[in-house]
Structures are given as structure tokens and as C-alpha cells.
C-alpha positions in Angstrom: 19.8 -162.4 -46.0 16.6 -161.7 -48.3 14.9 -165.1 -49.8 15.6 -165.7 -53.0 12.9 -164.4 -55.6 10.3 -166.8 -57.0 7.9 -166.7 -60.3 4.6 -167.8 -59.4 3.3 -168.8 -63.2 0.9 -171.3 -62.4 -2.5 -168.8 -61.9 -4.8 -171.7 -63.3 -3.4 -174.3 -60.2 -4.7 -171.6 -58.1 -4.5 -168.0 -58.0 -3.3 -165.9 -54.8 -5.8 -164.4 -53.0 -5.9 -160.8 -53.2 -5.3 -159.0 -49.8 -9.2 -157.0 -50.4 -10.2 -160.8 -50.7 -8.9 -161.5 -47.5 -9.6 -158.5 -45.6 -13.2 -158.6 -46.9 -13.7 -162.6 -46.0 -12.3 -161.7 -42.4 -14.8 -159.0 -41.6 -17.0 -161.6 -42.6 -15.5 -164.3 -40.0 -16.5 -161.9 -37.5 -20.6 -161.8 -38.3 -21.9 -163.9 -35.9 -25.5 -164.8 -37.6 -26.9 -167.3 -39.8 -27.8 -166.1 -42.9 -31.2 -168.0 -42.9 -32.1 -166.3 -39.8 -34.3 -163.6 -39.4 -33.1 -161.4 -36.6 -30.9 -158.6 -37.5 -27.7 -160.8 -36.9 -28.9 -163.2 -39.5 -30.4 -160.4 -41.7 -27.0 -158.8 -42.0 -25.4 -162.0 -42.9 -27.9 -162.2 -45.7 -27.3 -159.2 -47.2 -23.6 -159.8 -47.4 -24.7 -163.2 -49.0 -26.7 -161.4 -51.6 -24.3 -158.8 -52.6 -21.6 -161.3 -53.4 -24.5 -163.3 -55.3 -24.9 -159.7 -57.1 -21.2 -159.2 -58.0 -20.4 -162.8 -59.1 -23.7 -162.4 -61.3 -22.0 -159.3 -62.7 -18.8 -160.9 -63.6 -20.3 -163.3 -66.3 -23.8 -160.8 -67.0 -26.1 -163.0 -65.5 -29.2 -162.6 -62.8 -28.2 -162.8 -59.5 -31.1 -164.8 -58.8 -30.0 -167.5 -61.0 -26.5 -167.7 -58.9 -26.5 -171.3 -56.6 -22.6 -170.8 -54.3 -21.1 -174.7 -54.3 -18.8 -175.8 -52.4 -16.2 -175.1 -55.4 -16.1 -176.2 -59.6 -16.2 -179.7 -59.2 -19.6 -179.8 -57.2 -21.3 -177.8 -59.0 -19.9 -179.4 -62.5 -21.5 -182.6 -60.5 -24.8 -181.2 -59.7 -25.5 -180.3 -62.8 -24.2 -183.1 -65.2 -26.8 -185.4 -63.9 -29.3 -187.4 -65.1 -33.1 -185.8 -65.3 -32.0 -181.9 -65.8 -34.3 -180.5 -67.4 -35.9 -177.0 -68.2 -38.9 -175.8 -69.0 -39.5 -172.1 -70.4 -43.0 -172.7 -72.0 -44.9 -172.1 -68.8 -46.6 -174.4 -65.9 -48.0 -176.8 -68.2 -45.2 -177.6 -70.4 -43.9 -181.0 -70.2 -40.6 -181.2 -69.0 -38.0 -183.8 -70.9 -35.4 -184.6 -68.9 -32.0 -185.3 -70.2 -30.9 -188.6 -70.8 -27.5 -188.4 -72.9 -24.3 -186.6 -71.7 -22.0 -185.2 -74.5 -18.7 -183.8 -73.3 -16.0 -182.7 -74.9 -12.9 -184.9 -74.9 -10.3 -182.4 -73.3 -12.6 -181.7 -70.2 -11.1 -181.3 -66.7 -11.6 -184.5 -64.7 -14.6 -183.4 -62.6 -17.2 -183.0 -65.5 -15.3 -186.2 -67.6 -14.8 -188.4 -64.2 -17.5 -186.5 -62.1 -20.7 -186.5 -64.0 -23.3 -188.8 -62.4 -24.6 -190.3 -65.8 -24.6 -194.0 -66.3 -21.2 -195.1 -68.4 -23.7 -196.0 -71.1 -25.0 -192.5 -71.1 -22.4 -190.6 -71.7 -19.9 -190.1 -75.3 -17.0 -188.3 -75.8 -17.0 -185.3 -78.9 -14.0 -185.1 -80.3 -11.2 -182.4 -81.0 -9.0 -181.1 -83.8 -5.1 -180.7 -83.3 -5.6 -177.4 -81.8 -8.4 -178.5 -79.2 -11.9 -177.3 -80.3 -14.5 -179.5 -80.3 -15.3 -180.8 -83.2 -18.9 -179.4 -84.4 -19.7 -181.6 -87.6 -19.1 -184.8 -85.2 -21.5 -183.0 -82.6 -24.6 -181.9 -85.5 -24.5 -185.7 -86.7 -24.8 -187.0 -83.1 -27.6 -184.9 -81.9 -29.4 -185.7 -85.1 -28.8 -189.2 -84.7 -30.2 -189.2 -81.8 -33.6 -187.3 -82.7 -33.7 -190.1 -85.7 -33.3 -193.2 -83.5 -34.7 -191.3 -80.1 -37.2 -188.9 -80.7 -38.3 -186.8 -77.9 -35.5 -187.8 -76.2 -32.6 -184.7 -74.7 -29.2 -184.5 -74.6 -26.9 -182.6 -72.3 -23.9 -181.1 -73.8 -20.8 -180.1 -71.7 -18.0 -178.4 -72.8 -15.5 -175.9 -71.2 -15.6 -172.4 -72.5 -11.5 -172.4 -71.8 -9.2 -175.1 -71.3 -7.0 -175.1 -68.1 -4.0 -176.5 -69.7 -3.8 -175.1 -73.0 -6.3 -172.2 -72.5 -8.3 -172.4 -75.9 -11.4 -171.5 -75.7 -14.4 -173.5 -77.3 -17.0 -171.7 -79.7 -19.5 -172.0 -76.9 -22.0 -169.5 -78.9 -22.2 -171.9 -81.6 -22.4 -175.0 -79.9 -25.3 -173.5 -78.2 -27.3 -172.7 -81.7 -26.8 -176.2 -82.8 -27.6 -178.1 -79.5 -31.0 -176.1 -79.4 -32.1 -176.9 -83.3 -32.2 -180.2 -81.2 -33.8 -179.7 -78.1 -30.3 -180.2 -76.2 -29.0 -178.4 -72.9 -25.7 -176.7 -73.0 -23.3 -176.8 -70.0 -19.8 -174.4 -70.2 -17.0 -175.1 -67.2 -16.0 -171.4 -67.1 -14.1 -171.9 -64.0 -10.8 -170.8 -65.9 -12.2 -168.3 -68.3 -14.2 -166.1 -65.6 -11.9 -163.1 -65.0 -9.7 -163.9 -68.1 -12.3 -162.8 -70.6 -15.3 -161.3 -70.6 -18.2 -163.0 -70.6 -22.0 -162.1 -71.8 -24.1 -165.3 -70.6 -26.7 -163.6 -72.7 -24.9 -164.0 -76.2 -23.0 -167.6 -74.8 -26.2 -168.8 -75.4 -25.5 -172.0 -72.5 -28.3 -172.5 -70.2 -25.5 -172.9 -67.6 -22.1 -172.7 -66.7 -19.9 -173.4 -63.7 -17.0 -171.1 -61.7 -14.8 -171.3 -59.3 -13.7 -168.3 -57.0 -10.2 -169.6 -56.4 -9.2 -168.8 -60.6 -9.9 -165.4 -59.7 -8.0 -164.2 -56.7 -10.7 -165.4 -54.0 -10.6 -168.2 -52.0 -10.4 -172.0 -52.0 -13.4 -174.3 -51.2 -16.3 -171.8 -52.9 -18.1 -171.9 -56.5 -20.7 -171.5 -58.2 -23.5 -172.7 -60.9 -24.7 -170.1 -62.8 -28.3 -170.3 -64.8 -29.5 -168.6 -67.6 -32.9 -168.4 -66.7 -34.9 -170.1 -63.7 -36.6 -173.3 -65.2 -33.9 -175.3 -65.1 -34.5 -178.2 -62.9 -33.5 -181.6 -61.5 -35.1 -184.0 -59.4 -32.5 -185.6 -57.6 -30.2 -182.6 -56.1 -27.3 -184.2 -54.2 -27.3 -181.6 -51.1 -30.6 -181.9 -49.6 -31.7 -180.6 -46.2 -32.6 -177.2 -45.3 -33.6 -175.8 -48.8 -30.3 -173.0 -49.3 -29.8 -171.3 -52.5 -33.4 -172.0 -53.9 -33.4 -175.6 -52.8 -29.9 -177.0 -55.2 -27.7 -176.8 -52.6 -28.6 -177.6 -48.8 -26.7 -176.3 -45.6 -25.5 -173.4 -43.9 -23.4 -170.9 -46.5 -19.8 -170.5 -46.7 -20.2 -166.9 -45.7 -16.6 -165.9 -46.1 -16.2 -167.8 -48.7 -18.7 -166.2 -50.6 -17.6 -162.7 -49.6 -14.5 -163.5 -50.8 -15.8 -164.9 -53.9 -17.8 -161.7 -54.5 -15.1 -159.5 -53.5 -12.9 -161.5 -56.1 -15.6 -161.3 -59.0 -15.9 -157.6 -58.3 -12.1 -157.0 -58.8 -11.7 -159.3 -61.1 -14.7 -157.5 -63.4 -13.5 -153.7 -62.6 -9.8 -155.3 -64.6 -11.0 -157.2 -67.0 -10.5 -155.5 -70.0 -7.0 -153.8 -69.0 -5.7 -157.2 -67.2 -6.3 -159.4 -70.6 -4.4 -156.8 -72.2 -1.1 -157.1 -70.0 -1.5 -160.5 -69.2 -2.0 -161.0 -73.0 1.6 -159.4 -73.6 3.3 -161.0 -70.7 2.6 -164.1 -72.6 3.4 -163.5 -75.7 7.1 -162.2 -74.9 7.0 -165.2 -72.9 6.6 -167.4 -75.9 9.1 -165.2 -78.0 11.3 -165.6 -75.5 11.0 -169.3 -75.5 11.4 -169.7 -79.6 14.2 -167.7 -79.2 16.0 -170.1 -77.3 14.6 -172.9 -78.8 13.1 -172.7 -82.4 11.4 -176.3 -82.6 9.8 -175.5 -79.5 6.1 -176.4 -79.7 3.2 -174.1 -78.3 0.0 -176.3 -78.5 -3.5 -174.8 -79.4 -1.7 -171.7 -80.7 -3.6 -171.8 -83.7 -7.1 -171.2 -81.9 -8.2 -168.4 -79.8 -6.8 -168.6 -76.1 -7.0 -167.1 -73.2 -4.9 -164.2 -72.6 -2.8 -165.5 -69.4 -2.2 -169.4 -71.1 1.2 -171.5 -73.0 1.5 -174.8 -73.3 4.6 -175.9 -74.5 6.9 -178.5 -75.3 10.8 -178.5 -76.2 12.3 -181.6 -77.9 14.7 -183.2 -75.4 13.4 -182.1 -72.2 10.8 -184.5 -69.9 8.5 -181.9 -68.0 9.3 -183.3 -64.4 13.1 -183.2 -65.0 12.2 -179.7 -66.2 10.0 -178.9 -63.0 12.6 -179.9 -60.7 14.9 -177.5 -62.1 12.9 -174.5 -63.0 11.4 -175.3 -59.3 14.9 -174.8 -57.8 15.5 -172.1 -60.1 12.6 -170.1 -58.1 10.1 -170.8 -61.0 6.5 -172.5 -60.4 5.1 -174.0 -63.2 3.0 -177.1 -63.7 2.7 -180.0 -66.3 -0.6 -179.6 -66.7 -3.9 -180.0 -64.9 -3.4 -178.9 -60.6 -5.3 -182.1 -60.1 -3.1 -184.9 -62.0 -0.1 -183.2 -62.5 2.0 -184.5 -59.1 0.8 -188.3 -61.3 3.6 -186.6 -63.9 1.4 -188.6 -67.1 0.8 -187.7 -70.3 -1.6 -185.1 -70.6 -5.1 -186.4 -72.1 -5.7 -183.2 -73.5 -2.3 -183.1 -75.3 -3.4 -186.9 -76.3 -6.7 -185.7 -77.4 -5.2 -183.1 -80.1 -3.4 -186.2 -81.3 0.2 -184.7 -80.1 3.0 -187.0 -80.6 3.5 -188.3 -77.1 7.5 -187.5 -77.4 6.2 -184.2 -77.0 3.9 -184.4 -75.0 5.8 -186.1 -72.3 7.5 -182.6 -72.0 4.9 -180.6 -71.9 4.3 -177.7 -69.4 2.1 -174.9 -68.4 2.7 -171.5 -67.7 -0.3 -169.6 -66.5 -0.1 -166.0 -65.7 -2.2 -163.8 -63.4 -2.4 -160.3 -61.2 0.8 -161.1 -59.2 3.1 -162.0 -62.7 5.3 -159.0 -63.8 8.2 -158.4 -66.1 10.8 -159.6 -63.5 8.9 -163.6 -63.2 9.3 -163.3 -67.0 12.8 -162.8 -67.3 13.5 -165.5 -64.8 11.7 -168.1 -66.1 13.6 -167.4 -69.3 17.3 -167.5 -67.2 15.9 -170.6 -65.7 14.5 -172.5 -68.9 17.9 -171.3 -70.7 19.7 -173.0 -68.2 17.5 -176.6 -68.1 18.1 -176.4 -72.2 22.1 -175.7 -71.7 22.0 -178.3 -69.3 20.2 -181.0 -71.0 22.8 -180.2 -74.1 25.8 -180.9 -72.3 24.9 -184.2 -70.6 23.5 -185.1 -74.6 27.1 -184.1 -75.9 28.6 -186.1 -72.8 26.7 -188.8 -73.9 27.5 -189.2 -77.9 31.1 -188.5 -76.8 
């Protein structure tokens, strides 16, 4: 007997590794030096080290020098939201300001909305439309305000070039012209837009943004912070020790992690453009499908640009973990929302963010596509979601009976 067929639609969870990842991560396993060392065991470690540094550089156009591997998104999203970073790009003798005020976006993942290490004082929330994009007016008057009643003083501005539940994507370009009118520092979570779209850190205009290799087909437990140039700086690096990865991140590298990770970024670069366009129509017939069963079915941040492989929707009538259960023993994965709160089945503080009715919200889910989705996963999620709607009508007609 052959096991039953399952949809895997929940990419931005996690992605499967691709079997190159793997194979290129085990040849790795089986290097036996250091990459700090300097004997040819170490030196060849090294160079394996800096070609991945080369092709995760070349997935978002930025300098391989200015790529620090993490132990995954939410360090470096830590490392970096902290108190006293600074830059400097006027030469030695420039003074450096340090930043002082956090300013993150108010449908950010946990890690950078929980995670920062600002004080609570130092940190404020910018606000959204119904759709999910930040809310720029609200930003402009802050940062002013705060050269009027602060002057000299730096803010740090955080927000997420893609969202992982509803997969709009923030005007990041233009957040970055009006932070630096005002001296600010722009940070971008790109973990779930890396590999999805493409991505010019030149014209983004942030002085850095975060990944993860695990959105892309690589492996668990590796990301990175990317910089736009080299002055960026902080004083109080939370991995200190043996001075890795230009002294922001201390210990021995994940070398197989960040082969795979390069292997990933190199895959996931050479696809790009003909990826977004499939995984761009598996979603849409997705969503027709979906309005053709149910017509008042909701699709939130569809009137913003999203990422090609994203839905978030929401049927009147149906809870999202009755939903789950049934699409789950349907052979369908999906998710309620974010990987890391989702199994708490709450309302979605994204969702709450947009100002969605909670009703709705309360049935929200996420289907999130990626390089192992076909035609076939689409068609059974539809069977299955037909069937959790027929169901849910009878026991309603049961009940006003």
C-alpha cells in the first residue's frame, strides 16, 4: 500500500531542504579542519566558508565582505536591534552617534518585536493600514519629533521587507529616504523575502537586513546579517570570544550549515525570476479556487504588493484549528499563521494590527508555497477545504433545525 499523498503548503514555517543542499552540507561534514586554522585542512575549510559568504552576498547584491553567518534570523535580528549601533561613513574622525530609539513596525515577527535588546522605554511601535504597510506619515512626524525635542540624537528603524503571514511587502526604499533626511538607521527582516523576490541592497537603500537559510531550501540553525557598507558598528556584540566573522559573531562556524546556506542562496538566485513567476500563479488559482467555493472569503493584504508564494485567508464560519485538523487529516499542511506562535492557535497580531475583525481573524490561515508545491497540492487543498466548508454547513443546518 503507497502512503497517502500530502500538500506541503507551509514554505514560510520552513522550507525542505533541497537534496544539492544536503549533498553539498555532507561533503562538508566530512572536512576535518577549522576554518580559522591555517594549515591546508583549515585553509580548505575557509575557502568553502567564503564561497558560501560569496553566494549568499549574491542573492540579495551585496559585498561578501559585509556578510556576518548567525546562528539563524532571530540572532542576528538581535544583534543588531541593540542599543549603541552606529555607523560612521565620514572617515576615522567622524563622530559616531549611536542609536538610541527603536522604531519597528507593528506587524513584525516576534524576534525583532520581542527580541530587540532596547530598553521598553526605547522602543515604539509604527503603525499599519488595513492592508499591512507601515504607515509612513506616522513615521516622518516621529523622526522629526524627535530631531525637535532630541537633537543629535539617532533612531533605528526596523521593518520587514515581507511579512511571513500575509506576505506584503513594505516600501523599504522609501522608508530608507525618509529615515536618512533624519540621521536614522534602517533595518529590513528579509528572512521571508530572500529567494521570493529579488533583491538589490543597493536600491533598498537599508544599511542592513537579516536572512535566514532555512526560507530558502537550506538548512535549519544558519543566518545571516547582511551590511551595506562596513562602518556599521556596535559596542556591545553579544558573541564574544575568538573574533569570527570580523569580530560580530564569536565561535567556531557552522561549516555545513553555511555550505548549505550558500548552496541554497545560489539555487535559490539561479530561479528567482522563473520561480516567482510559477509560484506567483500557483497562488493565484489557489485563491480563485478558494472564492469559488466561497465568495465572502477574505484574502488579507491583497490590496498591497505581496510576495509571490503568500494567501492569508479567512472564511466566515470556519475557526482555523478546527480547519487545520481537517485539512491536516486531509493530507494538507498549512499553518495559522506565524511557525513560532501558531501551535498557541491566538489571534494573529498581524491580522489585529490591520484592524481585522477578530471573527475573521480567528479563522485565518496561511498557505505558503515553494519549490516542492505543484498543480496536484493545489487541487487537494481545494478537495480538502471543500470538504471542511461542506462539513461545517451541515452541522450549521443540523443545528438551526
Amino acid at each position: 500500500m503507497t502512503a497517502q499523498a500530502r500538500a506541503y503548503l507551509d514554505h514560510n514555517a520552513t522550507t525542505p531542504v533541497r537534496a544539492e543542499v544536503a549533498q553539498a552540507m555532507a561533503r562538508a561534514l566530512m572536512m576535518p579542519g577549522n576554518p580559522s586554522s591555517v594549515h591546508a585542512e583549515g585553509r580548505a575549510a575557509r575557502a568553502a566558508v567564503e564561497r558560501a559568504r560569496e553566494q549568499v552576498a549574491g542573492l540579495v547584491g551585496a559585498k561578501p565582505s559585509n556578510v556576518v553567518f548567525t546562528s539563524g534570523g532571530t540572532e542576528a535580528n538581535a544583534t543588531v536591534l541593540s542599543p549603541g549601533l552606529m555607523n560612521c561613513d565620514g572617515g576615522r574622525d567622524c563622530v559616531r552617534v549611536p542609536a538610541t530609539l527603536l522604531l519597528h513596525g507593528a506587524t513584525e515577527h516576534a524576534c525583532v518585536s520581542d527580541g530587540h535588546r532596547f530598553p521598553a522605554g526605547a522602543a515604539e511601535t509604527i503603525p499599519v493600514d488595513s492592508n499591512g504597510l507601515a504607515d509612513l506619515a506616522w513615521l516622518g512626524a516621529r523622526l522629526e519629533r524627535l530631531s525637535v525635542e532630541h537633537p543629535g540624537a539617532r533612531a533605528l528603524v526596523s521593518l520587514h521587507l515581507a511579512n511571513n503571514e500575509t506576505g506584503v511587502i513594505q516600501p523599504i526604499a522609501k522608508v530608507a529616504a525618509l529615515a536618512r533626511r533624519f540621521g536614522a538607521l534602517v533595518h529590513s527582516d528579509a528572512v521571508q523575502a530572500a529567494g521570493k523576490i529579488a533583491i538589490d541592497f543597493g536600491a533598498l537603500g537599508a544599511d542592513v537586513i537579516t536572512l535566514s537559510a532555512h526560507k530558502i531550501g537550506g538548512p535549519k540553525g544558519i543566518g545571516a546579517i547582511v551590511f551595506r557598507t562596513g562602518a556599521l558598528e556596535l559596542a556591545d556584540k553579544p558573541m564574544r570570544g575568538g573574533g569570527q566573522e570580523r569580530g560580530w559573531r564569536a565561535g567556531t562556524e557552522n561549516l555545513p550549515g553555511i555550505v548549505g546556506f550558500g548552496a541554497a542562496a545560489a539555487i535559490a538566485q539561479a530561479a528567482l525570476a522563473t520561480e516567482a513567476e510559477r509560484l506567483a500563479t500557483l497562488r493565484d488559482r489557489l485563491e480563485a479556487g478558494l472564492l469559488a467555493l466561497a465568495p465572502d472569503t477574505a484574502i488579507f493584504g491583497r490590496g498591497a504588493p505581496r510576495l509571490p508564494n503568500t494567501s492569508n485567508f479567512a472564511t466566515p464560519g470556519l475557526t482555523a484549528e478546527t480547519t487545520l485538523i481537517k485539512l491536516d487529516l486531509a493530507g494538507v499542511a498549512l499553518s495559522s499563521g506565524s511557525a513560532c506562535s501558531s501551535g498557541k492557535v491566538k489571534r494573529s497580531h498581524v491580522l489585529a494590527a490591520m484592524a481585522i475583525d477578530p471573527a475573521m481573524s480567528a479563522g485565518a490561515l496561511r498557505a505558503s508555497l515553494g519549490w516542492t508545491t505543484c498543480e496536484a497540492d493545489i487541487d487537494l487543498f481545494l478537495a480538502a477545504y471543500a470538504k471542511a466548508l461542506a462539513a461545517t454547513s451541515d452541522r450549521n443546518a443540523r443545528a438551526a433545525a
